[in-house]
N, C-alpha and C positions, 0 to 999 in steps of 0.2 A: 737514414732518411732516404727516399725513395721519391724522387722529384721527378714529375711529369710537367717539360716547362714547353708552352708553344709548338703542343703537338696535330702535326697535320697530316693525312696520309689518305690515300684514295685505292679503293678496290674498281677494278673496269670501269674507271670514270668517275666511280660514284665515292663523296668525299665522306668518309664515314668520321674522320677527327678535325675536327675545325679550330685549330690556337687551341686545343685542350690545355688546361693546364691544371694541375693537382700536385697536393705535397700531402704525403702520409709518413710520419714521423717513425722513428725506432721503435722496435716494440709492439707498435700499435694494432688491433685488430678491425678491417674494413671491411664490408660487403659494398661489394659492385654489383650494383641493378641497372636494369635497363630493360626497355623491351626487347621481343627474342629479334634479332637482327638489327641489334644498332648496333656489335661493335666490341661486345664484352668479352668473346673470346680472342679477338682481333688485337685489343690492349693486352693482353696476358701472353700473345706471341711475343708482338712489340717490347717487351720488357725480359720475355727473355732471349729476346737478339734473333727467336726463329725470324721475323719479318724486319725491314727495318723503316723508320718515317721518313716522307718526303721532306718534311721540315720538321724544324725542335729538334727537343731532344727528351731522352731518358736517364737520369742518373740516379746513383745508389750509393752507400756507403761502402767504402772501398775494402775489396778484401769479401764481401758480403755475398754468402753462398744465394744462390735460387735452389727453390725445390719445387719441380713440377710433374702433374702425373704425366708419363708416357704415352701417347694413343694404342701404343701396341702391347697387348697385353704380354705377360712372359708366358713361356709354356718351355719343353723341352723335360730329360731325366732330373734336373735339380728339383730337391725337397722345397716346399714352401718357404720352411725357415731357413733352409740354405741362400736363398735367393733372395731375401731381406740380409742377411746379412753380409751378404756380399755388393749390394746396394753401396756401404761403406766401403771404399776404394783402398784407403788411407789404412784403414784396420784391415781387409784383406791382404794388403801386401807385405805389412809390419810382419804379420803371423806367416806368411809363408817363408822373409827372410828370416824366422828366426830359426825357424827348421832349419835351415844350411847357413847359417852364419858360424863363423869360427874365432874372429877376431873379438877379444875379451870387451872393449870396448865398445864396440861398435853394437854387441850383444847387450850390453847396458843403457846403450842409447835408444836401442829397440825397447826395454820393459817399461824406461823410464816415460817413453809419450804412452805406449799402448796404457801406461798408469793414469797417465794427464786425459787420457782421450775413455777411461773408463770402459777397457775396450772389453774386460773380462765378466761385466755385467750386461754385455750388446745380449748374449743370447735372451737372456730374460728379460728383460726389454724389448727385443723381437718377437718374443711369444708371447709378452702382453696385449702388443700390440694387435697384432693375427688373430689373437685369440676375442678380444673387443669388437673386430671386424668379423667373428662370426666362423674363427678355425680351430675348433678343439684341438687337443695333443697329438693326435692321431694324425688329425686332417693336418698335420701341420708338417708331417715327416712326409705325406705324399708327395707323387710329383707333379709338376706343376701341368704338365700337359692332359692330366687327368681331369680337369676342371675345364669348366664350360667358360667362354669368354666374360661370362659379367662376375664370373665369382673368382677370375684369374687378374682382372682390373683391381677387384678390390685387393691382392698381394703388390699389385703396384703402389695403391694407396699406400699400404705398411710400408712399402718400401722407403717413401718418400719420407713418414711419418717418423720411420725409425730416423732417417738421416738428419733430422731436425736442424732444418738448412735456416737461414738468418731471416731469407726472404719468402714466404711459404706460398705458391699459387695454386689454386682451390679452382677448378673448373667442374660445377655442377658435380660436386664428390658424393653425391647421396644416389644418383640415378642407377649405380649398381647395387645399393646396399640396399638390405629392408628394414624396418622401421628401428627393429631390435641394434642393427647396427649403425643406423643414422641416432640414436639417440644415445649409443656411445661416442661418438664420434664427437658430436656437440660436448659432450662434459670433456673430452680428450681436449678441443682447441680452448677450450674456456680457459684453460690453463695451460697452453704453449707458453714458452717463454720468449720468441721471437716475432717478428712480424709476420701478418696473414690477408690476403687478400684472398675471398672468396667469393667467388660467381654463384650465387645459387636464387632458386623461384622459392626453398624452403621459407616460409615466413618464420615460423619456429627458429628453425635456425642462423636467422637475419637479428631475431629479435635478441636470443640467448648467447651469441659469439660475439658480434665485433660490439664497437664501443663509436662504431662512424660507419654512413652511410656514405660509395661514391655515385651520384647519381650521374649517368650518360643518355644525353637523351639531346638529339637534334647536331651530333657531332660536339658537344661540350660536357663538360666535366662539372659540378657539382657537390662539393662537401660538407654533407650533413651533420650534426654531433647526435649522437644516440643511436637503437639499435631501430629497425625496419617503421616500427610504429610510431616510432619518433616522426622517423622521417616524412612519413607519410602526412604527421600533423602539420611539422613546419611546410612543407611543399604545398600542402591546400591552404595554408595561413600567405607563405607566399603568391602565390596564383588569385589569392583574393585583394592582396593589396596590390598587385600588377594590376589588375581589372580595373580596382577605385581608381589608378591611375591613369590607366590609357582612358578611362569614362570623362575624367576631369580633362584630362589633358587634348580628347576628341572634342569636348565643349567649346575650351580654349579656342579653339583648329576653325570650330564653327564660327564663333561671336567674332575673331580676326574677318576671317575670308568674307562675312556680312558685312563688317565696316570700307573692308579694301573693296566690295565689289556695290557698296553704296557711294561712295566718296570720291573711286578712284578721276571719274569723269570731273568733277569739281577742283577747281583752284585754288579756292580758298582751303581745299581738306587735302590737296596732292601731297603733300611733305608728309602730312602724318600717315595717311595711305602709302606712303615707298616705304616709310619706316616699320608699318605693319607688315608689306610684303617680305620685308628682311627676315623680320622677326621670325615669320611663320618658316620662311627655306630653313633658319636653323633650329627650328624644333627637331628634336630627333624621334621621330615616331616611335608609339612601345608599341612592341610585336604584340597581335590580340592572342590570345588563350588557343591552341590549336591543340589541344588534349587528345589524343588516338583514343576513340571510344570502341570499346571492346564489344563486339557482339553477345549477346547474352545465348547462354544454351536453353534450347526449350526443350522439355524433355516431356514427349504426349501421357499423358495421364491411361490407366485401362479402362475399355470403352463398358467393361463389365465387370467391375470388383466383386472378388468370390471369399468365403465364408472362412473365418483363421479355422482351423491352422493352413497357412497355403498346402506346406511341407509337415511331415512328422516323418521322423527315424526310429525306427526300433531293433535293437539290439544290431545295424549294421554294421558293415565292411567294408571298405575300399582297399583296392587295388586293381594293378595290373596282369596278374596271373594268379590261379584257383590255389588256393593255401598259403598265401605268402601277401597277405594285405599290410597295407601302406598306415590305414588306419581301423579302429576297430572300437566297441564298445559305444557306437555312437549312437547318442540318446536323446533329442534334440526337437524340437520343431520352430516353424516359422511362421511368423503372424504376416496377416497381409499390412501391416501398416511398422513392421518393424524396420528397424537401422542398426544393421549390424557392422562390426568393424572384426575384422578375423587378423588374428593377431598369430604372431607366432614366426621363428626363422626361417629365413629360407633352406628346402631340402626336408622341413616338415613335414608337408605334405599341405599345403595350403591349397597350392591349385588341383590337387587329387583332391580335397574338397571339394572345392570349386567346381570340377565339373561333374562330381556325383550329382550336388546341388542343381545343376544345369541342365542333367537329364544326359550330358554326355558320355556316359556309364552306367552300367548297371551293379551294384553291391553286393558285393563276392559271395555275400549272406546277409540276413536280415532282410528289412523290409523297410522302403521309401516309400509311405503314401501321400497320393496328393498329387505325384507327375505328372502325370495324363490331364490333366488339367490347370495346368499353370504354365503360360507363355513368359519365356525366360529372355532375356536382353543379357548376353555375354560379351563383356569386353576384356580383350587379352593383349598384351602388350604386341605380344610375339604376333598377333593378328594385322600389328601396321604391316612388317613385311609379305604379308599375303595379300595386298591393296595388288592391283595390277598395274603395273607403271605405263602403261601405256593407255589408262583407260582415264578417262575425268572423272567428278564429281556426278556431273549432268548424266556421263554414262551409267552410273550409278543407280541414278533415279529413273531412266528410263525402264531400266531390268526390273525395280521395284513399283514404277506407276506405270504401267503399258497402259491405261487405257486413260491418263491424263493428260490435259493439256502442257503446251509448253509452259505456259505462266504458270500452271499446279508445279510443275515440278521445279521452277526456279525458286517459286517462292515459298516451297520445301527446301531448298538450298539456300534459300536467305537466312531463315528461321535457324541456321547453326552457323550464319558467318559468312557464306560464299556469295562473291557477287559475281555479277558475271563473269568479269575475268577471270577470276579462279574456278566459278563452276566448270569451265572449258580449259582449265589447266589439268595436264598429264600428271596423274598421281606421282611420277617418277618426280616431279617440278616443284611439289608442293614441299613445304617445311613439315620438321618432325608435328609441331603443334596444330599446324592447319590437315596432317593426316589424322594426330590424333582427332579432332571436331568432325573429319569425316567419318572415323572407325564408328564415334558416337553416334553420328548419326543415324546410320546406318544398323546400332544396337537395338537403339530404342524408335525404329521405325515403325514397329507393327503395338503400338503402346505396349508393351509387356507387364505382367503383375509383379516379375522378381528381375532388376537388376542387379547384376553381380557386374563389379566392378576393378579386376586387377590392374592395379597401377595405372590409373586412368591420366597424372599429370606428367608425369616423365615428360613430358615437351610441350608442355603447357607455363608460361609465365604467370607472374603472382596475381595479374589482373582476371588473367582468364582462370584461374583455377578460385576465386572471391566469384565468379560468374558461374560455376559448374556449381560452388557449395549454394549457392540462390536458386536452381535450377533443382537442384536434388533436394529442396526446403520444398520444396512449390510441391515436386514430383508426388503421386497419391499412391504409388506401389510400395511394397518390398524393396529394398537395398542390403545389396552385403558386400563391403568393401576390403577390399585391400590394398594399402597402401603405408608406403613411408614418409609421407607427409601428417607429420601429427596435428597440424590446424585444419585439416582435411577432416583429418577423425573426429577429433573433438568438435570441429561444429558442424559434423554431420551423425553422428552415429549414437543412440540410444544404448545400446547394449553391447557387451564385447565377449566374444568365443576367444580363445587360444587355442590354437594346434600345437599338441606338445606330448610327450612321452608317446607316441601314438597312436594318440586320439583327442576330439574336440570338447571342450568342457566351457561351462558359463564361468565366467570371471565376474567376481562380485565389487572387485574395486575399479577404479579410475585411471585415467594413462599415467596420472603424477605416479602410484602407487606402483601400480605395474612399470614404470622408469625406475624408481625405485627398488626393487626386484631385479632389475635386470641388470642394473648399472653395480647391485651386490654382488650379485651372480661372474660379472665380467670382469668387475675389477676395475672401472673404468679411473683413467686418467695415470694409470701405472703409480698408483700411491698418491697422486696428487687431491688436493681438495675439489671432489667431481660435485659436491651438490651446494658448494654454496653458494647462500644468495638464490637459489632455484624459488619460484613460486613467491616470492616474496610480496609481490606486484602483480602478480598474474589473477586473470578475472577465472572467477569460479567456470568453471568449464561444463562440469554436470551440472551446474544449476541452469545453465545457457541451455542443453540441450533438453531438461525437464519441461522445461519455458518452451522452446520452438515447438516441442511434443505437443503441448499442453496447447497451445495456440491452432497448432494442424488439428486437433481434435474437435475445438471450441468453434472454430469456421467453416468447419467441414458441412457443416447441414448448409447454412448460407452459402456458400461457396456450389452445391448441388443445387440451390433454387436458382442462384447466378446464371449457369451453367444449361441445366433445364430450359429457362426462359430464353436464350440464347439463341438454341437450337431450336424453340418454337417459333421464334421469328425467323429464321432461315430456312425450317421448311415453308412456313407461309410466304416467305418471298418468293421461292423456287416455285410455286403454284400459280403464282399470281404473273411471273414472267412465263411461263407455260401455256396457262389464258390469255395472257399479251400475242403471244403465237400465232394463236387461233387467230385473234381478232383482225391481227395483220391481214391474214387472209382472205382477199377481194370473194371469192367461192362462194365464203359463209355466209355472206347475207342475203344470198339467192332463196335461204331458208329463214324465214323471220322467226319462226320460232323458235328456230335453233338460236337463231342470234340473241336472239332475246332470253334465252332460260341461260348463254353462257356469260352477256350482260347481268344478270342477275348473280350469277355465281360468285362473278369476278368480287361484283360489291361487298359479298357476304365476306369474302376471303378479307377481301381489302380492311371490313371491318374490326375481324378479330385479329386483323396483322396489325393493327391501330393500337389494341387492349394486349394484344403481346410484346407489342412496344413497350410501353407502360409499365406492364411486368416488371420486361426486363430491364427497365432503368429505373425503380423504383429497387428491385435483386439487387442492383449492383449500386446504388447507392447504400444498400443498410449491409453487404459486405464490405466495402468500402469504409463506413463508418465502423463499425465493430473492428476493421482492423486497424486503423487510424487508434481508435481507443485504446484497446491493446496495446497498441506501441506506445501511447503514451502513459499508461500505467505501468507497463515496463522500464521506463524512463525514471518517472516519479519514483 
């Protein structure tokens, strides 16, 4: 049992645990949610002794290992799998007493735990493990300082994974891995055998791991039954009976304080007026609904859609030196209304895709037609670090709108989430999520026809990444994503590429299928039952994305008339403030005819600004209805 009882603790003043208090049983598997800075990694200290509470306490079942990933990745001459298996303290040192032991007994009390502790099946066991995480046999005998930090994090992970510690803590464990190893990972804890608590924005894998949600949020603790979706239902079912509550209970609050403050002057009503005043001091007010609303991404539309295929590939090449490509055989193109999902391990050659696609290379051989006229929106993970720490948002805009106003450019900076004070905050100040909404911003500024999208949530929570997949619905360009978030993909992506042996090819089934595939391939759960119960429950995913297709198709002409009328009214305003101008002008009417033919003018303007009015609230009532409809035949 792992008992969080009245816990309370304060960062620089600021009180991030309030009497928290939560009990998560033996065994059991939990995601902890919260928004990004309430607290979640801050708990996951606190229980393992790195911090400790001002008050309360934390307790556990006694004797009861933790297992947590390390910040520091390993590196150094040790092999992969040397370095998992030395993770086990207890089996490393057994094995090295037994090399120099001489005492007959004592050599027997050596076999007999390394037998109890199944020390002689660690190695295969540690290569299952590695090898799920995305490290063939090869990659596994490397050393460790050969690998790059995020693919040296995930040896940490195995590490922890092999030690299969009692109390398992889970800090965002996907943000190194790619989709391929995040969707082993999920079938690997479906079937741990000890308790887990895990921090993560994956929805996917909130819904498929624990069996309890803990939610944190305003300094308290929260324990939900079911997995993410659950929770999300009972929390708005919740927050709707609080509402009927504090509504009733504000009524109450009213109908008192009108009696006490009709009555209270009267003698004959004073008595029962003290008793109303009583009454009302111990009402205990319900807190009203303070929901953190999430800014929504607007992601600008291209001011010029051009003719499919954006892209076509013929018999190309990628790489980085003449004879020796990365990928090859690629035979491909790309429609301006597609959503692609690029699939495939990391070390593939995904982002050598990705930037042939971008125009940021040229194909070692063969032929990209179609570059030279396609404005491309690239976002790269590895591109937050190239933010300027020392510049703002606002500086931002200014280098992108030199010739707007200051209101243009804030309210460019609202339109992705930045209010003032943050538009005037130093890149260096901002959170992983609020750099990523700026990196965004700043992709799809010039509206682009094709975004290409590398791991766009990595520091994005589960709110804001339901607001990027609304955002990329709306968006009227090309997309080709990559990412390890699989609710990501599937409700954003039409078709799916794999990068693999090579080269890029069309994949004709589904993410279920292709998990399937891969979780064969991996091996996943080291013999344990990885797919049961998978999909049982689960809503058709390509029929969801046939349907959103099918819908962006269907509205697309109304949504152009919407649009059109829109911007008829907005230059007829800008004409008619322009004739305002003039008119101000004491000068002008020294010339009567002048004045008179630009009195006339103004009329004429003002008229058809009257009938484009009209228009456009007539457009945007009958796309309005049609989408309205739509949703509700979807429903039905």
């Amino acid at each position: 049992m792992l008992h969080i009882n009245d816990l309370t603790f304060h960062i620089e003043g600021k009180r991030i645990f309030d009497a928290a208090t939560a009990g998560i049983p033996t065994g059991h598997k939990v995601g902890l949610v919260g928004r990004n800075g309430a607290g979640k990694s801050t708990l996951l200290r606190l229980i393992t002794g790195e911090s400790h509470p001002d008050d309360g306490s934390i307790t556990m079942t006694r004797g009861a290992r933790i297992g947590y990933v390390a910040q520091e990745a390993p590196g150094g001459d040790k092999s992969l799998i040397a370095w998992v298996l030395e993770a086990d303290t207890e089996r490393a040192a057994l094995l090295a007493e037994a090399e120099t032991a001489t005492d007959a007994n004592r050599i027997g009390e050596i076999q007999v735990r390394l037998m109890d502790i199944d020390a002689h099946a660690a190695p295969a066991r540690a290569a299952t493990i590695l090898s799920g995480l995305g490290f063939d046999e090869a990659a596994q005998q490397r050393a460790c300082r050969e690998y790059s930090g995020g693919w040296r994090m995930r040896v940490a992970l195995a590490a922890v994974l092999f030690l299969e510690p009692e109390i398992l803590l889970l800090d965002e464990p996907t943000n190194y891995l790619d989709l391929e190893g995040t969707l082993w990972l999920e079938s690997y804890l479906k079937s741990y055998p000890h308790t887990v608590l895990i921090v993560s924005h994956d929805r996917d894998l909130l819904n498929a791991v624990p069996g309890a949600i803990l939610h944190l949020e305003r300094g308290k603790l929260t324990l939900y039954s079911g997995g993410y979706d659950d929770f999300e239902e009972a929390r708005r079912e919740k927050q709707r009976l609080e509402l009927k509550l504090k509504k009733k209970q504000d009524d109450d609050r009213r109908r008192i304080q009108a009696f006490i403050d009709r009555f209270k002057a009267k003698a004959t009503k004073a008595k029962q007026a003290q008793s109303r005043v009583k009454a009302l001091a111990k009402m205990q007010p319900i807190a009203a609904q303070m929901e953190d609303r999430v800014v929504p991404f607007l992601l600008p539309n291209p001011e010029k859609m051009l003719a499919s295929p954006l892209l076509r590939m013929e018999n190309a090449t990628a790489g980085y030196e003449p004879g020796r490509p990365i990928l090859s055989g690629l035979n491909l193109r790309l429609d301006q209304d597609d959503r692609i999902a690029l699939l495939g391990q990391n070390g593939n050659g995904k982002s050598t895709f990705a930037k042939l696609l971008a125009g940021r290379m040229e194909p070692l051989t063969g032929k990209v037609y179609g570059a030279s006229k396609v404005t491309v929106g690239y976002f790269a993970q590895h591109q937050l670090d190239d933010l300027n720490p020392l510049s703002t948002p606002y500086d931002y805009m200014v280098k992108l709108m030199p010739d707007a106003t200051e209101a243009q450019k804030r309210t460019k900076l609202g339109t992705f989430g930045f209010s003032v004070d943050k538009a005037d905050t130093k890149c260096a100040k901002l959170s992983g999520g609020e750099k990523a909404r700026l990196l965004l911003a700043l992709t799809a500024f010039h509206a682009p026809h094709l975004l290409i999208l590398d791991e766009p949530t990595n520091h994005l929570d589960i709110d804001s990444r339901e607001a990027l997949i609304h955002a990329l619905a709306e968006y009227e360009g090309a997309v080709v994503l990559i990412s390890h978030d699989r609710h990501l993909v599937e409700a954003t992506a039409d078709r799916l590429w794999v990068v693999k042996n090579g080269t890029v090819s069309n994949y004709d089934g589904d993410m279920e299928s292709y998990r399937a595939e891969l979780l064969s391939e991996r091996g996943a759960g080291a013999g344990r039952s990885a797919n049961s119960g998978v999909g049982d429950d689960r809503v058709d995913r390509s029929a969801q994305r046939r349907v959103a297709a099918q819908k962006r198709q269907q509205l697309a002409p109304l949504k152009k008339l919407m649009q059109e009328a829109e911007k008829r009214v907005e230059k007829l305003t800008a004409e008619i403030v322009k004739i305002d101008a003039q008119l101000a002008d004491p000068q002008l009417y020294a010339d009567a005819q002048r004045t008179q033919k630009i009195t006339l003018e103004r009329g004429m303007i003002a008229k058809k600004l009257a009938e484009a009015e009209e228009q456009w609230m007539a457009a945007t009532a009958a796309f309005e209805e049609a989408e309205q409809t739509q949703d509700e035949s979807l429903v039905s």
